[in-house]
LUMKOLVO-615172 format. One record per residue: residue number from 1; z negated, x, y negated of N, C-alpha, C in turn. Coordinates in steps of 0.2 Angstrom, whole numbers. Atoms other than C-alpha are relative to their C-alpha. Example, Ala and Ser with C-alpha at 12.3 -4.5 7.8 and 13.67 -1.06 7.14 Angstrom:
2
{pt 1, {0, 4, 6}, {-39, 62, 22}, {0, 4, -6}},
{pt 2, {1, -4, 6}, {-36, 68, 5}, {-3, -4, -5}},
***
This chain:
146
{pt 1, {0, -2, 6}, {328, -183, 192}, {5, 5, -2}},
{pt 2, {-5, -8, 2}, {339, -167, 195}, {8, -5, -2}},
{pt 3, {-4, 6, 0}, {353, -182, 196}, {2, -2, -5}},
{pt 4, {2, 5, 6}, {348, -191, 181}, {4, 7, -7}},
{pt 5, {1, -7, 3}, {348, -171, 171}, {9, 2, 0}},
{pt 6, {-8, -4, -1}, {368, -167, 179}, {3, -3, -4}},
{pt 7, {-6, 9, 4}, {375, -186, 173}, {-1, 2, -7}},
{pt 8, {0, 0, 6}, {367, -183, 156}, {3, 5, -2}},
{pt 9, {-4, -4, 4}, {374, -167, 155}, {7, 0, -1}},
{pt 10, {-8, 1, 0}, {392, -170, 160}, {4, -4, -5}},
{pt 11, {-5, 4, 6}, {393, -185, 148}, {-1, 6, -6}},
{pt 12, {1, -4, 4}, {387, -172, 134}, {6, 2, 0}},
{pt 13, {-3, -2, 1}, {399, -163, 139}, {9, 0, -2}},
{pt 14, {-6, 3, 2}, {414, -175, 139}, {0, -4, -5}},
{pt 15, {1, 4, 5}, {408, -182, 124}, {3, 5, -7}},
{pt 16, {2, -4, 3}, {407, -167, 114}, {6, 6, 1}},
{pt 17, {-3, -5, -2}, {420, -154, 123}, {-2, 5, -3}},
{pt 18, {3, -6, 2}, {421, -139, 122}, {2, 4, -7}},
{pt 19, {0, -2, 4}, {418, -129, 109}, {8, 6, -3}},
{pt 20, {-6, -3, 1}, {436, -122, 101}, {-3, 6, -5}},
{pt 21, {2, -8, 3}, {429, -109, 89}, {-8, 2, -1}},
{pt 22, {7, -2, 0}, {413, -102, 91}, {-3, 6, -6}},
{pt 23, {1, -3, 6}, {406, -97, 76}, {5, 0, -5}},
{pt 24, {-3, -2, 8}, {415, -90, 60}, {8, 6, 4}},
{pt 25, {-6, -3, -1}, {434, -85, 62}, {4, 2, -8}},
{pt 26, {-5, -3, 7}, {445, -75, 49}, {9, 0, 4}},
{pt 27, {-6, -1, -3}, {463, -77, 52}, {6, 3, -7}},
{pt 28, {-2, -5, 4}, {474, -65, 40}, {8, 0, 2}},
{pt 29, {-8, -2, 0}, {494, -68, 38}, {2, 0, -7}},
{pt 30, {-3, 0, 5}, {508, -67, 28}, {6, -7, 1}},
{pt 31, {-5, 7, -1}, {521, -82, 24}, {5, 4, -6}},
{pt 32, {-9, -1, 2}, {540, -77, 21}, {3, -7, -3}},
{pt 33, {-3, 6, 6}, {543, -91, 6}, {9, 3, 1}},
{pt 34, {-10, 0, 0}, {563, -92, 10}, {4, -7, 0}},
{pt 35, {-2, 6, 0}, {564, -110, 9}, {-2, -4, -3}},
{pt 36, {5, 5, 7}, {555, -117, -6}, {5, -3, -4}},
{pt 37, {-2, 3, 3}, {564, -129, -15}, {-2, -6, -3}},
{pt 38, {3, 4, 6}, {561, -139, -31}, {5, -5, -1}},
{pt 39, {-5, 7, 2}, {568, -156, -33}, {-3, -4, -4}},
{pt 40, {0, 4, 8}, {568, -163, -52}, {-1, -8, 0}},
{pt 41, {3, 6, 0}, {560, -177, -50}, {-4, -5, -7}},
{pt 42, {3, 2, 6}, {551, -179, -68}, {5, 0, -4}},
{pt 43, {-2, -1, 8}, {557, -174, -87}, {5, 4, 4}},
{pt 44, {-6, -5, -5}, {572, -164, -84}, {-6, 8, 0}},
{pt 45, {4, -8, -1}, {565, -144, -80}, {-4, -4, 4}},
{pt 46, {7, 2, -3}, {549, -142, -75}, {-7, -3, -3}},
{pt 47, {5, 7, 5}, {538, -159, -78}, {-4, 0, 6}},
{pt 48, {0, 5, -3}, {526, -168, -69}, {3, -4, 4}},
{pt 49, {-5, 4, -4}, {531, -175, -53}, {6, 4, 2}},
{pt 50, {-2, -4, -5}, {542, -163, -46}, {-2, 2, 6}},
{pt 51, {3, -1, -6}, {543, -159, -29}, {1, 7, 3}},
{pt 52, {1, -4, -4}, {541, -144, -20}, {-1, 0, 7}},
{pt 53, {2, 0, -7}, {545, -143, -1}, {3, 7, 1}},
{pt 54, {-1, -6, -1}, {546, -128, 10}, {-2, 0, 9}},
{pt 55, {2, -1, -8}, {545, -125, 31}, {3, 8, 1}},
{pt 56, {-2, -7, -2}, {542, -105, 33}, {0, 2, 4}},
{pt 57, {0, -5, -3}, {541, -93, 42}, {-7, 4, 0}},
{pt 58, {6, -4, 0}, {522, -85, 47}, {0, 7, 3}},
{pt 59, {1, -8, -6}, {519, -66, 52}, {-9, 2, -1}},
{pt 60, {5, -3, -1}, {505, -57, 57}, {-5, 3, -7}},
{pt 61, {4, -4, 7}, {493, -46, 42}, {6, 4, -1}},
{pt 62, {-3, -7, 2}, {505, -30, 45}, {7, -4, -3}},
{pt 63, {-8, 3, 0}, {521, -43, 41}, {5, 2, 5}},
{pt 64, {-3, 0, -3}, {529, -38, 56}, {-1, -4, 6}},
{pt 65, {-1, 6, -4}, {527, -52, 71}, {0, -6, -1}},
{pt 66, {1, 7, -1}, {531, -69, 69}, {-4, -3, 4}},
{pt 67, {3, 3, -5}, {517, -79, 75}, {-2, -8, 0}},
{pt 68, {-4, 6, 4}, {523, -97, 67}, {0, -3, -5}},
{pt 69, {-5, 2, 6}, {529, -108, 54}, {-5, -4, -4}},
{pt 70, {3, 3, 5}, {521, -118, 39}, {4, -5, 2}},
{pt 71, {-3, 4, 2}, {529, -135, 35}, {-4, -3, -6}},
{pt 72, {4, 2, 3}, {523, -144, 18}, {2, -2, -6}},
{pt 73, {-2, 4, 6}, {526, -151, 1}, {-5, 3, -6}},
{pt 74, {5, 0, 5}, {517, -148, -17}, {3, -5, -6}},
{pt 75, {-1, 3, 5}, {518, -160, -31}, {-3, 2, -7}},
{pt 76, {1, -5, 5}, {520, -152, -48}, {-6, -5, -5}},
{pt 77, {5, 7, 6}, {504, -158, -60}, {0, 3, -6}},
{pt 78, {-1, -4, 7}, {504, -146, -74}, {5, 4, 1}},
{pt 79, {-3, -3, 1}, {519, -140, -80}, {0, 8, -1}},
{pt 80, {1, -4, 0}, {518, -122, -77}, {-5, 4, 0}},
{pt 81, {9, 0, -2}, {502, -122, -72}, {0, 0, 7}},
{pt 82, {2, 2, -5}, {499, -129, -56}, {0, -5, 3}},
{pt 83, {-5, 6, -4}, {506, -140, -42}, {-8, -1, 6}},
{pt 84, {3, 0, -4}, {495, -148, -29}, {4, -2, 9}},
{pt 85, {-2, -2, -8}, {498, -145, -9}, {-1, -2, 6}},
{pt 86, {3, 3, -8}, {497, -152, 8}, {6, 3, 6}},
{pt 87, {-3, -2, -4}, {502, -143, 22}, {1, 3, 8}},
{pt 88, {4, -4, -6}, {503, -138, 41}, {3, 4, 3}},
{pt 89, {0, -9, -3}, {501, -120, 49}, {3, -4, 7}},
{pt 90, {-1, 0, -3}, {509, -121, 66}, {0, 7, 5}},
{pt 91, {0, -6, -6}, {503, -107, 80}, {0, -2, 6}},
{pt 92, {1, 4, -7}, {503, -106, 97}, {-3, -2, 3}},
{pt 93, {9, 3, -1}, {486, -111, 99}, {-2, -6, -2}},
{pt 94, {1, 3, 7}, {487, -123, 86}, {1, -4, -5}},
{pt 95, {-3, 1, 8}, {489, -132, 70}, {-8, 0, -4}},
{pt 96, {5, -1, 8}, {478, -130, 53}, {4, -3, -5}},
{pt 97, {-2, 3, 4}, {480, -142, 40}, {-3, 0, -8}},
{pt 98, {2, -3, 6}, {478, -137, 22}, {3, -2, -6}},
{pt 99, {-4, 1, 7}, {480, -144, 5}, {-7, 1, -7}},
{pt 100, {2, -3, 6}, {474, -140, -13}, {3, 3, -5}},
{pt 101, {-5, -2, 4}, {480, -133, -29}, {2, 6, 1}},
{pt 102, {-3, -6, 2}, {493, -120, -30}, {2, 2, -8}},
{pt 103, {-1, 0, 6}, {493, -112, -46}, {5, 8, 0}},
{pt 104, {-7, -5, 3}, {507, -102, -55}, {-3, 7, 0}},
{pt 105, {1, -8, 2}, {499, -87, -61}, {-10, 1, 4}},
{pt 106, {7, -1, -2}, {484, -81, -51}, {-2, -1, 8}},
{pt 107, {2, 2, -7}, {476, -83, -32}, {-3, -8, -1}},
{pt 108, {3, 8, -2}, {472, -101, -26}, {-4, 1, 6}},
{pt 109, {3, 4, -7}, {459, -109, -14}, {2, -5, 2}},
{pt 110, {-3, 8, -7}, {464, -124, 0}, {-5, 0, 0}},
{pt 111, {3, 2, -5}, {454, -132, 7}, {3, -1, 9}},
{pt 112, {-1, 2, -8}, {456, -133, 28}, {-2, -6, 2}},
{pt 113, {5, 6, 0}, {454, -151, 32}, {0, -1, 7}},
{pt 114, {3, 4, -8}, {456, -151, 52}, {6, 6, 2}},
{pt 115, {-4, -5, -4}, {465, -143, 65}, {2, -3, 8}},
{pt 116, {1, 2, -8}, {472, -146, 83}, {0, 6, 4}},
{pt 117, {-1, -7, -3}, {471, -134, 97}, {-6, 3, 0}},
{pt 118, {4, -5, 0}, {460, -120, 97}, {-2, -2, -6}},
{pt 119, {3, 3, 8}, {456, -127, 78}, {-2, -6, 1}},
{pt 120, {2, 5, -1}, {452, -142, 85}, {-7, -2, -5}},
{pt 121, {7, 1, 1}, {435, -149, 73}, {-2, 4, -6}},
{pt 122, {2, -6, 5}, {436, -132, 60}, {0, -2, -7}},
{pt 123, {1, 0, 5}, {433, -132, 44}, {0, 6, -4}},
{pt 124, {0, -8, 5}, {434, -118, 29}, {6, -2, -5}},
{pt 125, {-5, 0, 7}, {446, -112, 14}, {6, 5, 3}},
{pt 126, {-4, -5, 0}, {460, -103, 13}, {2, 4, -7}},
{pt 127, {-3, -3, 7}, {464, -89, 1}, {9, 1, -1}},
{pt 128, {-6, 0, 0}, {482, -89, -6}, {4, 5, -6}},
{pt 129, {-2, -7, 5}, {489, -71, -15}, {7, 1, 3}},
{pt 130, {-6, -4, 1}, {506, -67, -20}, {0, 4, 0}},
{pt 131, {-1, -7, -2}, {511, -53, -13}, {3, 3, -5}},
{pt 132, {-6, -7, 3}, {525, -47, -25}, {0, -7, -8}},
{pt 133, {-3, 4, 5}, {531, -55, -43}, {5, -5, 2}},
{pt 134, {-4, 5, -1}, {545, -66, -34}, {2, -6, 1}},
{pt 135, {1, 4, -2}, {535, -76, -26}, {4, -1, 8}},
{pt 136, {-2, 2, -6}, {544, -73, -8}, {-4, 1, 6}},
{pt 137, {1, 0, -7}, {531, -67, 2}, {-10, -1, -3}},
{pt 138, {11, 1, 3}, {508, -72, 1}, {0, -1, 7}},
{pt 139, {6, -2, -6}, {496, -68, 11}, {-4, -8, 1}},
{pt 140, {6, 5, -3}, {485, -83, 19}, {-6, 4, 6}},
{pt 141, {6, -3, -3}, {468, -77, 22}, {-5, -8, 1}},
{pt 142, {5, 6, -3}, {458, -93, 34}, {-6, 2, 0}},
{pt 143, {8, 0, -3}, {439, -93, 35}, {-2, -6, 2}},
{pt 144, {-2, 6, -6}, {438, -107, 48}, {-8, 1, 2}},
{pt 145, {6, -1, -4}, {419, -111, 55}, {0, -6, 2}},
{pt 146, {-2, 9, -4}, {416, -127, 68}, {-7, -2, -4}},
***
């Protein structure tokens, strides 16, 4: 029986692995927007169907350690309003994979739709706040739960 109890566990566990975040995670950076570029894709200006690509730079909450990079796209849907986003966080630990609307004037929510790594299976939202009027640097606040 003890046999029978070990085997069931083991598959369990190589079915299942192990668990990458236990419980509820907050993860708190800044993203150094220095490579956003809008390619005129629509009406001329800013139309529907412009593209928005960007691969940045991430730092810690204080904006002082690099701890790595974005890559991703958003496609303009309201002129002036708000583009919608897909894109992936890369750490050392990791990727997190996040799209949803970015809108012009005001904070956005993402959704997180998955993750590799230590994100493996996570789910949650991400908050997205302009730091400054310029637009060069926002804050990415994750709340990640398995």
């Amino acid at each position: 029986m003890g046999k029978i109890i070990m085997a069931a566990a083991s598959i369990l566990l190589i079915v299942s692995g192990p668990s990458a975040i236990a419980g509820n995670m907050t993860l708190k950076l800044v993203e150094r927007a220095t490579t956003d570029a809008v390619t005129d894709l629509g009406a001329k200006d800013d139309s529907a169907g412009d593209l928005l690509t960007f691969a940045n730079e991430i730092y810690d909450e204080s904006n002082a350690n690099k701890l790595g990079d974005d890559n991703g796209w958003c496609i303009r849907t309201v002129p002036g309003k708000a583009w919608e986003c897909f894109w992936t966080l890369t750490l050392a630990d990791g990727q997190l994979t996040v799209e949803g609307p970015f809108l012009d004037a005001g904070d956005s929510t993402l959704a997180v739709t998955g993750g590799t790594g230590k994100y493996s299976g996570v789910r949650g939202e991400m908050k997205l706040h302009a730091r400054n009027d310029k637009g060069t640097e926002y804050d990415f606040i994750y709340s990640l739960s398995q």
